[in-house]
C-alpha positions in Angstrom: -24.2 16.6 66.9 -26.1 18.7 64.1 -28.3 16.5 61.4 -25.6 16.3 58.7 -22.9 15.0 61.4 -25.3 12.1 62.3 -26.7 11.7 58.9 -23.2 10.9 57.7 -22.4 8.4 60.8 -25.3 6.7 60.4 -24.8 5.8 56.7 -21.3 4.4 57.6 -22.6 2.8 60.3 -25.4 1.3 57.7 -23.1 0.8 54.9 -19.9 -1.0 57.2 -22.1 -3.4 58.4 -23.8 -4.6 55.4 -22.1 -7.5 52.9 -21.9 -5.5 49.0 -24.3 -7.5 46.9 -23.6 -9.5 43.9 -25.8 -9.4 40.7 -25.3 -11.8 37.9 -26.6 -11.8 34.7 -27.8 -14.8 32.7 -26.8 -14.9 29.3 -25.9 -11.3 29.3 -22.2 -10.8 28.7 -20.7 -7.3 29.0 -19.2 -6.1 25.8 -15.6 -6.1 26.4 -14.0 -2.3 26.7 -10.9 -1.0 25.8 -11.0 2.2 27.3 -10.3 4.0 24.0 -13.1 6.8 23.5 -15.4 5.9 20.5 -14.8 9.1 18.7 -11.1 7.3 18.4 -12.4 4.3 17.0 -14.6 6.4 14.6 -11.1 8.2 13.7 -9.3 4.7 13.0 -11.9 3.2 10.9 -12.2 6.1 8.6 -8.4 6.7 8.0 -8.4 2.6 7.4 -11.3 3.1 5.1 -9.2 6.0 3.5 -6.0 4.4 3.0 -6.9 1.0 1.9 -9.9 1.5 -0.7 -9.5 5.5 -1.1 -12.9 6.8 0.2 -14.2 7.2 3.5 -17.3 4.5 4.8 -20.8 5.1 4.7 -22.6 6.1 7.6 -24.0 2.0 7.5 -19.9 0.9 7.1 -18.8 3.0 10.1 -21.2 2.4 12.7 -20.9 -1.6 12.0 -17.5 -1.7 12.2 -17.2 0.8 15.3 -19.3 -2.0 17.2 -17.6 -5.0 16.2 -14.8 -3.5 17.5 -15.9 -2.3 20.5 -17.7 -5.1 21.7 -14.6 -6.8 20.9 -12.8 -4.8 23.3 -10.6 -3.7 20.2 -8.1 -6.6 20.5 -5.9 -7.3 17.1 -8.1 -10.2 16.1 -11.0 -8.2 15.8 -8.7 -5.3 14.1 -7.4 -8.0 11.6 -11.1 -9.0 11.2 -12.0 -6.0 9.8 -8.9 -5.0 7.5 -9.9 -8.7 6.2 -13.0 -7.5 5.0 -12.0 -4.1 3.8 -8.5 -5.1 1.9 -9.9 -8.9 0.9 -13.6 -8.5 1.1 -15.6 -9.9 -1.5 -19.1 -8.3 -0.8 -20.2 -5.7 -3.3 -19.3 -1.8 -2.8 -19.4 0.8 -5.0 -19.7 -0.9 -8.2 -17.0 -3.2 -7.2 -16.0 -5.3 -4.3 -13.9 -4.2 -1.1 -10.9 -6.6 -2.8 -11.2 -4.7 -6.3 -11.3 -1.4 -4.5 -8.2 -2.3 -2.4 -6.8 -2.6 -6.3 -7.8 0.2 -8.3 -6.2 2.3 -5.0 -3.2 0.6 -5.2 -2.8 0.8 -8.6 -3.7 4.9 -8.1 -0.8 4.6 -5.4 2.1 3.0 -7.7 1.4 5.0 -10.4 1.8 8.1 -7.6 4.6 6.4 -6.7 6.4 6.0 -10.2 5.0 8.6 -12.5 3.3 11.0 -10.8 0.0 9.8 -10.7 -0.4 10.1 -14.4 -4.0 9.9 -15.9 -5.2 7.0 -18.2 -5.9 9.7 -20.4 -2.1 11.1 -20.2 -0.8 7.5 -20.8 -3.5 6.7 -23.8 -2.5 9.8 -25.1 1.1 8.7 -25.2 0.3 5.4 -26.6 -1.9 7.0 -29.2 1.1 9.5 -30.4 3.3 5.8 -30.3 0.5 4.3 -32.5 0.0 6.9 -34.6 4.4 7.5 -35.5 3.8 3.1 -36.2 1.2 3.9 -38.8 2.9 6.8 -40.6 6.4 4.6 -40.3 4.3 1.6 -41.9 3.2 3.7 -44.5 7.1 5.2 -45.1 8.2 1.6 -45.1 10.3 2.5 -42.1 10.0 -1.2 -40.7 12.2 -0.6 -37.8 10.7 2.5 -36.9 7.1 0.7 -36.8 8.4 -1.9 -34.8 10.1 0.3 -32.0 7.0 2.5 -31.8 4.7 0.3 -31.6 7.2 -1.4 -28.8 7.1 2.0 -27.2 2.8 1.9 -27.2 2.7 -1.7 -26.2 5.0 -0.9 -22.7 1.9 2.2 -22.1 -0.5 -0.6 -22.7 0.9 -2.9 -20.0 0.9 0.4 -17.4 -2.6 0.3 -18.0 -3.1 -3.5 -17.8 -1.4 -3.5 -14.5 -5.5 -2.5 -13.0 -7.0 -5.4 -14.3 -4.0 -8.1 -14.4 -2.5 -7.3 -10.5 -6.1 -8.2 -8.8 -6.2 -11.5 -11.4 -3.0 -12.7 -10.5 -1.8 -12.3 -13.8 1.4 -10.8 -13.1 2.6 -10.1 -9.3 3.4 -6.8 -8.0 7.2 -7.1 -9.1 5.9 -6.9 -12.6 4.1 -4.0 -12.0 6.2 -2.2 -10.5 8.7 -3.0 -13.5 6.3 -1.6 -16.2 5.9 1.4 -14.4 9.6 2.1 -14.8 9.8 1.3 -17.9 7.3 3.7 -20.6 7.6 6.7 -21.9 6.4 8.9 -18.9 8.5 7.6 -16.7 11.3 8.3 -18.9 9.8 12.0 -19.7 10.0 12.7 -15.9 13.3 11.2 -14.6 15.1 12.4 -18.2 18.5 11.5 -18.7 20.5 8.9 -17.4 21.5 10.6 -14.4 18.2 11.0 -13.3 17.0 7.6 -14.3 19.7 5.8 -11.9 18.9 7.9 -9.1 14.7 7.7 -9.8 14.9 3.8 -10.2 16.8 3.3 -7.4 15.0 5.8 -5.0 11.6 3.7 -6.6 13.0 0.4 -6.0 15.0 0.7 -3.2 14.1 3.6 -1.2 17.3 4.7 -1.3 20.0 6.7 -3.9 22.6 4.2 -5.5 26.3 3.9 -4.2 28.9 5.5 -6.6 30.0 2.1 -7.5 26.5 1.1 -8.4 25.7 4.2 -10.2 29.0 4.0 -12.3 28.2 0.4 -12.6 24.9 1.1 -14.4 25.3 3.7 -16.4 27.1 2.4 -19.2 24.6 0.2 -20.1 21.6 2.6 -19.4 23.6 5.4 -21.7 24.9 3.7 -24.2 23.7 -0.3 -24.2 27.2 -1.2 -23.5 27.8 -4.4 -21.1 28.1 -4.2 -18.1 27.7 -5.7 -13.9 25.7 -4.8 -11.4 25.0 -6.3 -7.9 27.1 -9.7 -9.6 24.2 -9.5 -12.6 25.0 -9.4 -16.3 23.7 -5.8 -17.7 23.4 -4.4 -21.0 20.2 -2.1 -21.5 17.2 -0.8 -19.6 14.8 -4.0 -19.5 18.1 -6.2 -18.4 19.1 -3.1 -15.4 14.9 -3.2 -14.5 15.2 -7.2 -14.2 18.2 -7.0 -12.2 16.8 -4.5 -9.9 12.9 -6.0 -9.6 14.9 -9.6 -8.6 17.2 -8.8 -5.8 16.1 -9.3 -2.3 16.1 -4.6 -1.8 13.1 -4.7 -4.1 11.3 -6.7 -1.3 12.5 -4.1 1.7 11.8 -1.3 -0.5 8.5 -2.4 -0.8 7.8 -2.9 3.2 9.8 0.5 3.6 7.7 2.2 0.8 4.4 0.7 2.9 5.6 2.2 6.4 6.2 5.5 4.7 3.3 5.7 3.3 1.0 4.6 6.3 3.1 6.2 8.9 5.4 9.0 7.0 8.6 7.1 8.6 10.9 4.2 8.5 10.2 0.7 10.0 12.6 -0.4 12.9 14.8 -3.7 12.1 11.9 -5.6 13.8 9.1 -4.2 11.6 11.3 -4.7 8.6 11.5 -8.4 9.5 7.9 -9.0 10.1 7.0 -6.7 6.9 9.2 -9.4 5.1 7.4 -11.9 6.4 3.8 -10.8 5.7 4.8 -9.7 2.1 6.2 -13.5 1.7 6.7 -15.2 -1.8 3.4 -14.1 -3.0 4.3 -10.4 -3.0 1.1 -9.7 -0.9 1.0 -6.1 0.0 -1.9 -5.8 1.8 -0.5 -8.3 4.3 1.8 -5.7 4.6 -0.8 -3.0 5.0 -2.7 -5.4 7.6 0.7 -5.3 9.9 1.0 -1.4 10.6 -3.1 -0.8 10.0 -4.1 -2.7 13.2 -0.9 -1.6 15.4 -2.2 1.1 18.6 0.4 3.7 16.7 -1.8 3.4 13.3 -5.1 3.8 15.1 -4.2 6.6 17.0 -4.4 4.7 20.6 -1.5 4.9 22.1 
């Protein structure tokens, strides 16, 4: 027998008759382990960062929240724990707080959503031209012409109070989504009746109205004539908005609208029902957001 031959019988001779040994550690617990690779975890923290407050985290932000998780083993408590703090967080970042940067990116996101992502300059500039046709109407004694333009600048106004009103509670996101539709740039980009219809629908609904709907509104949209739609009294645009904003579509629009934008596709029947149910009563999107952001398709680890 050569010296590697019996060097090798000898250590499973050793190692068969030996008992393995067991080492505990005292007040050491093992961080638990997923088995996802860290550079994964990096990947998931800075798309959440991305998509919920519209940056990416600081160096600090990253490598906190890459632990946590990790010595968490990554379970959804631990995911939840951390959309928590970056969608609801109340410590400062920024200038502002993790909640109010959840809020100006929403707001950034609706009005991408409704009127191409307009500018607060683009809208103050509307309102201004609105302001300015009031004054020279005052000054022509053109009283219903002062009083529909400065209608027409007060609706721009309430696009832009939307960023400081929504994260107050002042009005809900049902409201805001029902200024957006109604101002003068969403009207400039979806002209014509036609369009309008369709665009509100699509908006609202994620989805193009039935003949019957569309033949239903339009009367009232064109020409302020009386009309039904979805078993509502219609009979102009504010009174089509309401009827739209109220029924129960606006609500799976708005879970449909959140899947599509978090993961470009539609939610199954199940993730519609549980999208439902996190939006609830209060109209709390980032509920929503919470749902799909800590799933394993989300994060990129399945």
């Amino acid at each position: 027998m050569n010296r590697i031959a019996w060097l090798g019988t000898s250590l499973l001779l050793i190692t068969a008759g030996c008992k393995p040994e067991v080492f505990t550690f005292e007040d050491n617990p093992v961080p638990g382990y997923s088995g996802i690779p860290t550079v994964l975890v990096n990947n998931y923290v800075n798309r959440a960062y991305i998509d919920g407050i519209g940056r990416e985290p600081t160096d600090a932000e990253l490598d906190e929240a890459v632990a946590f998780l990790e010595t968490e083993g990554l379970v959804m408590d631990a995911r939840q724990a951390v959309l928590d703090s970056l969608l609801r967080g109340s410590a400062p970042t920024m200038g502002t707080t993790f909640r109010g940067a959840y809020f100006d990116k929403l707001y950034s996101d609706l009005k991408a959503r409704f009127i191409d992502g307009a500018s607060e300059g683009i809208l103050q500039q509307y309102r201004g031209n609105f302001l300015f046709a009031a004054y020279n109407d005052s000054l022509g004694g053109d009283l219903l012409g002062y009083a529909l333009n400065t209608e027409r600048a007060q609706r721009l106004e309430n696009v832009m109070l939307i960023r400081t009103q929504l994260p107050l509670d002042s009005i809900d996101l049902r409201e805001a989504t029902w200024r957006l539709a109604y101002n003068a740039v969403y009207d400039q980009i979806n002209m014509n009746s036609f369009n309008f219809i369709n665009a509100t629908f699509d908006d609202f609904f994620q989805r193009f109205p039935t003949a019957a709907e569309f033949d239903a509104a339009y009367p009232s949209i064109e020409s302020n004539l009386g009309s039904s739609l979805m078993g509502q009294p219609i009979a102009d645009k504010p009174s089509y908005l309401n009827v739209l904003t109220s029924n129960a579509e606006w609500d799976e629009g708005t879970v449909r609208w959140a899947y599509r934008s978090l993961l470009s596709r539609e939610p199954s029947d199940a993730e519609l029902v549980e999208g439902l149910a996190a939006l609830g009563v209060e109209l709390d999107l980032a509920r929503v957001y919470t749902t799909i952001m800590k799933t394993d398709e989300y994060a990129g680890f399945d």
